[in-house]
C-alpha positions as CSV (number, residue, x, y, z in Angstrom):
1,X,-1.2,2.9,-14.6
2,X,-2.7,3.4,-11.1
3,X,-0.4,3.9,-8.4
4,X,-0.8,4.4,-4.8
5,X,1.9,5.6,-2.9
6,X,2.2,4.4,0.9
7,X,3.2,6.2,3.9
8,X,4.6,4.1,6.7
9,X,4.5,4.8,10.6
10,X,6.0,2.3,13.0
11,X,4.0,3.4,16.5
12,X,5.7,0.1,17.6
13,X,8.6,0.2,20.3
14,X,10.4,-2.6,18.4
15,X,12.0,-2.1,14.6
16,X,9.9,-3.8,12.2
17,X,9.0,-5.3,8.7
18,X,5.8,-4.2,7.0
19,X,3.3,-6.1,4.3
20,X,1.0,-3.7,2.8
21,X,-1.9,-5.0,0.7
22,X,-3.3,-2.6,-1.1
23,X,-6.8,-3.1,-3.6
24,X,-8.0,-1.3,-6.5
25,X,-11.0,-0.2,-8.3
26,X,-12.2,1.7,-11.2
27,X,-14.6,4.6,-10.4
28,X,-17.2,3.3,-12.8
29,X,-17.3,-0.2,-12.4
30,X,-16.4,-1.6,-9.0
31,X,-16.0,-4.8,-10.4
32,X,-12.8,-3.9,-11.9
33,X,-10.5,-4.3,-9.3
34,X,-7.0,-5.6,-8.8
35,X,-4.7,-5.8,-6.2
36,X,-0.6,-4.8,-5.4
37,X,1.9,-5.2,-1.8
38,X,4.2,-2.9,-0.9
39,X,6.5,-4.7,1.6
40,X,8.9,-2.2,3.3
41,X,11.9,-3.7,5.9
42,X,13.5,-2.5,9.1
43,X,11.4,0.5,9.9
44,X,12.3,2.0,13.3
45,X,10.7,2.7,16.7
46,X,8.4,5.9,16.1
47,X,9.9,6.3,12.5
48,X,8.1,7.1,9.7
49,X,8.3,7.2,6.0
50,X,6.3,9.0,3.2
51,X,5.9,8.1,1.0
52,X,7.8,5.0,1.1
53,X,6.8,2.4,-1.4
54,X,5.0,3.1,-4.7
55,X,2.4,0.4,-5.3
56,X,1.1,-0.1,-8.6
57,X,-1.6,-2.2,-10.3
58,X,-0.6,-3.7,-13.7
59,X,-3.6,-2.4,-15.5
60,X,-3.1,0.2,-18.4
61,X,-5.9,2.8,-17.1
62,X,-9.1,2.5,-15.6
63,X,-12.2,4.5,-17.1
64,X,-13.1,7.2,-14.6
65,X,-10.2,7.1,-12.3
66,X,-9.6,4.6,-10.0
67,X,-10.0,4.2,-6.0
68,X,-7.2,2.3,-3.9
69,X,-7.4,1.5,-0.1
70,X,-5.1,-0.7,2.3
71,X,-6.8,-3.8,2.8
72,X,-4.4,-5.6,5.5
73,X,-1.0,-4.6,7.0
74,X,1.0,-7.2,8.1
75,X,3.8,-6.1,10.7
76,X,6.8,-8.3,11.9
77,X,8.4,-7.3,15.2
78,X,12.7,-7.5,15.3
């Protein structure tokens, strides 16, 4: 199953919540994608955490391997 796992740094001054989208994609076909959110609570000023959420696409295996990037981060100030 692809996983990504994501590392979390809150440059903020303020504790904060996170939302991490985060797409996949297969190697070999781009049009094979999916999506996961890692949401990760409470984070504190300059703190950081790695890796800190596992994110994983409900897809037995992708031919080739698979690609996954961040596509938005949602952050939620205390």
């Amino acid at each position: 199953m692809p996983t990504a796992f994501v590392v979390v740094s809150n440059h903020s001054t303020v504790a904060s919540d996170y939302v991490i989208h985060i797409a996949f994609g297969s190697k070999d076909d781009p049009t094979d994608t999916g999506a996961g959110v890692a949401t990760v609570s409470n984070i504190a000023p300059g703190q950081i955490l790695s890796p800190s959420q596992r994110v994983s696409w409900g897809h037995d295996d992708l031919p080739g391997g698979f690609t996954c990037k961040a596509t938005q981060v949602d952050r939620h100030a205390h």
